[in-house]
N, C-alpha and C positions, 0 to 999 in steps of 0.2 A: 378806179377809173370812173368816168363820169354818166350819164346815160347816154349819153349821146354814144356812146361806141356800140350799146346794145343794141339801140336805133337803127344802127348803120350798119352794122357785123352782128348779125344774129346768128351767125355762121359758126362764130370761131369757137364756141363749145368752151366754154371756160367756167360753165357751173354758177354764176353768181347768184342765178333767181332762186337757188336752192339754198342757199345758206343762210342761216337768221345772222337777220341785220347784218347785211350785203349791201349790195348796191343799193336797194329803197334807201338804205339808211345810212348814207352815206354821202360824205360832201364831194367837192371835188375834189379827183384822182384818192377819191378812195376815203378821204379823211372824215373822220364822225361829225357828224351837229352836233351839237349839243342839246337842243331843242328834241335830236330822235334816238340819240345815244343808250336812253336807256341807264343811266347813269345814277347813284342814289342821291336820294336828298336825303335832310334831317326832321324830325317830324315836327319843327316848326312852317313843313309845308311846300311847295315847290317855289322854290325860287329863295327860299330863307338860305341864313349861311349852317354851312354843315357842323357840326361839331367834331372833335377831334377823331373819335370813331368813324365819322361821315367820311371825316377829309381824307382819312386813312382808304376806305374803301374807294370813293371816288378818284383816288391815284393809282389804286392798282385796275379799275375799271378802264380807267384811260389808258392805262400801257397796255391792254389788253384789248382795246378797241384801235389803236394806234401799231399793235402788233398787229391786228388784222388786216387793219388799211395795207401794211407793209406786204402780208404775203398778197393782197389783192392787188397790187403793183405787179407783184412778179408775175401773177398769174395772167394779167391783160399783157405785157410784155412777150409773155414766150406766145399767147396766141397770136398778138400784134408781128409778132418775128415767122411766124409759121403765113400770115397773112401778107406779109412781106415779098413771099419768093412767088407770090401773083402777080404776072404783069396788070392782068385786068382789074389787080385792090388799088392800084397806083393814085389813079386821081380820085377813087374815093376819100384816101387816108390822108391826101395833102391836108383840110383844115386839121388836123392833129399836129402838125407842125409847131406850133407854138408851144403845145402843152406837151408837148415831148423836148422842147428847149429848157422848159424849166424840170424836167427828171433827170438833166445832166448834172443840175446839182447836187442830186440827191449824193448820200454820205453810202450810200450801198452799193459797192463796188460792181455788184451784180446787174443791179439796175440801172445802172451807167453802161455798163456794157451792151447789154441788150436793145436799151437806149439808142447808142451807135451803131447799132448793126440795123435797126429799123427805119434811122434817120440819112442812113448810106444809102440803102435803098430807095427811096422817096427821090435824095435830092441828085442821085446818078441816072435816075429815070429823067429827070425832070426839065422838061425845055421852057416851061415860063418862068420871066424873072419872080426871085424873091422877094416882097414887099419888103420897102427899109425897115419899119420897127421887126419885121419878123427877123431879117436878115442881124439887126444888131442885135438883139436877143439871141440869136443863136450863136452869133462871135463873140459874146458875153461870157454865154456859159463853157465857151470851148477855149477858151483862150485859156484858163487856169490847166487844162486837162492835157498842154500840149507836153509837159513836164511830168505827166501821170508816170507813178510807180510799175501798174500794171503795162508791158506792152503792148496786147491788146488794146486794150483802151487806149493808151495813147496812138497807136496805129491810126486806128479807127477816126479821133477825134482830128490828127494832123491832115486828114483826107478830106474831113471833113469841112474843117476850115478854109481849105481850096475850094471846096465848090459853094461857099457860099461865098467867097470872092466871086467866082464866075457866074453865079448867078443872082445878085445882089440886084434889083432897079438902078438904072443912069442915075439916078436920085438920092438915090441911098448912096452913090458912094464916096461921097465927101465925109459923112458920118461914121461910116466904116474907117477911115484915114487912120485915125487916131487908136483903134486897134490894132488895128494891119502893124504899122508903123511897132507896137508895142512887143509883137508875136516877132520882129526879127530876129533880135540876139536868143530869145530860148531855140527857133528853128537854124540857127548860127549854130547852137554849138549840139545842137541834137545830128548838123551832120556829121560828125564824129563817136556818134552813139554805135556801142560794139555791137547792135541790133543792126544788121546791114539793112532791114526792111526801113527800121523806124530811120535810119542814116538817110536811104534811099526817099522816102516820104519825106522827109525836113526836107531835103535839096529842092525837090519837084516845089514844092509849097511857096520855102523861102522866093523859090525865082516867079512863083504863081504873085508873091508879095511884092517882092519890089516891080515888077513890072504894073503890077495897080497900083503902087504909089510913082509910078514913072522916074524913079531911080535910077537914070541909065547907065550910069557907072557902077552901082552897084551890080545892073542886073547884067554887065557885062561880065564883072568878074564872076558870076556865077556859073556864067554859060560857060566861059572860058577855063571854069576849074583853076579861080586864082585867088581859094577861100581864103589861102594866108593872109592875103591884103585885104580881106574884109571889114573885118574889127576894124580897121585903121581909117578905112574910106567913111566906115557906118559912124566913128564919132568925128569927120571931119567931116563932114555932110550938113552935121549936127551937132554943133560945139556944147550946145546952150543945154541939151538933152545928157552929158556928162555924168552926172550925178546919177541920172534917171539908171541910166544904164550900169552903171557902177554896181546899182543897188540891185538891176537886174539877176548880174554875174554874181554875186555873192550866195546865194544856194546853190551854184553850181561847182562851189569850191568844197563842198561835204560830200559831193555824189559818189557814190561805190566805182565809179567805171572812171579810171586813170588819166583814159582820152580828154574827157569830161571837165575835169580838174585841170587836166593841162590848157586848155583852148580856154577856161577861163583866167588863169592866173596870166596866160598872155594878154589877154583883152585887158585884164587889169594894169600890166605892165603899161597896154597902150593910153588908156583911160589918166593914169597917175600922171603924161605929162602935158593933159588937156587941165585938168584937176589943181595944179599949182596954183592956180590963184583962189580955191576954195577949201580954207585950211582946210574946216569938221569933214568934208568930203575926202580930200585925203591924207588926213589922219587915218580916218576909217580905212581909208586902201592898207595904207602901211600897216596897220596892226592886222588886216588882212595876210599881205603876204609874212610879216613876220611868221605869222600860226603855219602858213603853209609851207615855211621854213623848216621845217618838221615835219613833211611829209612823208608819210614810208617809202612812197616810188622817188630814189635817188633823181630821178629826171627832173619829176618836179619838184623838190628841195631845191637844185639851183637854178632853175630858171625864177624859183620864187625869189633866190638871195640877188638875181641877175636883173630883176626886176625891181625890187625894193631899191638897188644900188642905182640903177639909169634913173629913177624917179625923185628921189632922194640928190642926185646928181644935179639934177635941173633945179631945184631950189638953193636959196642963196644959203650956203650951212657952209659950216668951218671948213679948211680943209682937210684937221684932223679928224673929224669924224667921218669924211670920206676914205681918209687912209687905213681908220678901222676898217672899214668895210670890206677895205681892199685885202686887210692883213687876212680878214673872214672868209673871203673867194680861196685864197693859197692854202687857207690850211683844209678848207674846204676837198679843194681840189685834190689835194695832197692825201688826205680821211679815206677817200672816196675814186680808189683808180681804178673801179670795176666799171666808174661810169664809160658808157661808150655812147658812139652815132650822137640821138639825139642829146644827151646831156653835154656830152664832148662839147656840139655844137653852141650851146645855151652856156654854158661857165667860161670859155676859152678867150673869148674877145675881153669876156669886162675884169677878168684876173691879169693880160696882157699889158691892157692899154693903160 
């Protein structure tokens, strides 16, 4: 962390004046100079190149100054989070705002998290608007994180992303757009996430979203709880964004949680018959659902062959190879008569008709 925090919070007990080559020596958020590192040279002098012995020491020097920086992250974080549950740190700790945008990227699960829980409090407190580059900076870093592994984290950052909607500058939010706009389908289909919290948060957010992009059909089907027609309204809204979206939905057809996979392989279903006039696009869909033709959950196997069939249907192809397909649904269907409810519903029409 930088000095500026000692400055400011000489409060928060975190040890750093005490530890060689700490803070004095130390760049922003922690990271070494090089100029104060401490680091060897070779005895052609400072600043010469090292030799192999040099270069060898100079690399474990650096992980080990680069280790340091690492726990000295952690250590300004958990006092940063204990300095947090003060209402009266509030408007101290805003200018940190930025430079706690840019620790959401860090690769340290830990530090991401604590990250969120500092930057929840700040912007839940907070009644003036967010300055637009702060506010894109901080939809920057959290937009990757709405799909986080960890729940936590993801909780954290899908809340978070709301309130920098809501508290973004009139000005900034044209710039925002094109985020917002990005964040729909992963908050789509996280409302089906078997985490009712993280379900619950995608809802509230998604409708936080389309209402700042003034979607009003979108944002009625939300209110209305008429997510089925989502997908469908989100790429006619948006024809030309097809592809974008396609490519969205494709990590979401590997996720562990069933819901997940299902809500995507429908979208793809919907996507394949916007897609027809762009082969690579849907090629790519169909070799998609073939794979998910194989899914372990019998549900999703045929809505995947249910889908590949309607999509495949819409382009101009033989009729015998639709008939295969058909022969595919029967014997399918026929394989597989434990399927019920939802599957029943998803094979029966296109094995029929």
């Amino acid at each position: 962390m930088d000095g500026r925090l000692l400055r400011r919070f000489p409060d928060a007990s975190l040890g750093w004046g005490r530890r060689p080559g700490g803070l004095a020596s130390a760049g922003r958020w922690g990271h070494p100079r090089g100029a104060q590192a401490g680091l060897p040279w070779d005895r052609e002098g400072q600043g010469g190149r090292a030799g192999p012995a040099g270069a060898q020491s100079l690399a474990a020097a650096g992980e080990a100054q680069w280790a340091e920086a690492r726990e000295m992250h952690h250590l300004a974080l958990r006092g940063l989070v204990g300095l947090s549950r003060d209402p009266s740190m509030y408007k101290r700790m805003q200018s940190l705002t930025e430079s706690l945008a840019d620790l959401l990227r860090d690769a340290d699960e830990g530090i991401v998290q604590m990250t969120g829980v500092v930057l929840s409090a700040l912007l839940l407190h907070r009644d003036l608007a967010i300055p637009s580059p702060t506010a894109l900076r901080l939809a920057a870093a959290l937009w990757p994180l709405l799909d986080n592994d960890n729940h936590h984290v993801q909780l954290l950052c899908i809340r978070l992303f709301q309130e920098v909607m809501r508290l973004v500058e009139a000005k900034g939010k044209k710039h925002l757009k094109m985020l917002v706009s990005k964040s729909l389908l992963p908050l789509f289909f996280h409302c089906h996430n078997e985490n009712t919290r993280v379900a619950e948060a995608s809802r509230e957010t998604l409708l936080a979203a389309v209402s700042f992009l003034k979607s009003r059909d979108l944002e009625h089907l939300v209110m209305t709880d008429q997510m089925w027609r989502f997908g469908e309204c989100l790429l006619a809204e948006n024809r030309g964004r097809a592809a974008e979206h396609l490519r969205q939905a494709l990590p979401f057809l590997q996720s562990p949680q069933e819901p997940l996979r299902e809500a995507a392989v429908r979208f793809m279903g919907l996507a394949g018959r916007v897609l027809k006039e762009k082969q690579r696009e849907f090629q790519l869909m169909c070799r998609a659902l073939q794979d998910m033709a194989d899914d372990i959950s019998p549900a999703i196997s045929c809505l995947a062959h249910q889908a590949l069939y309607i999509s495949i249907a819409a382009q101009s192809v033989p009729s015998s190879r639709l008939q295969r397909m058909r022969d595919g649904f029967r014997r399918l269907w026929k394989s597989r008569p434990s399927l019920g409810g939802r599957g029943r519903l998803c094979c029966w029409s296109a094995v029929e008709n």
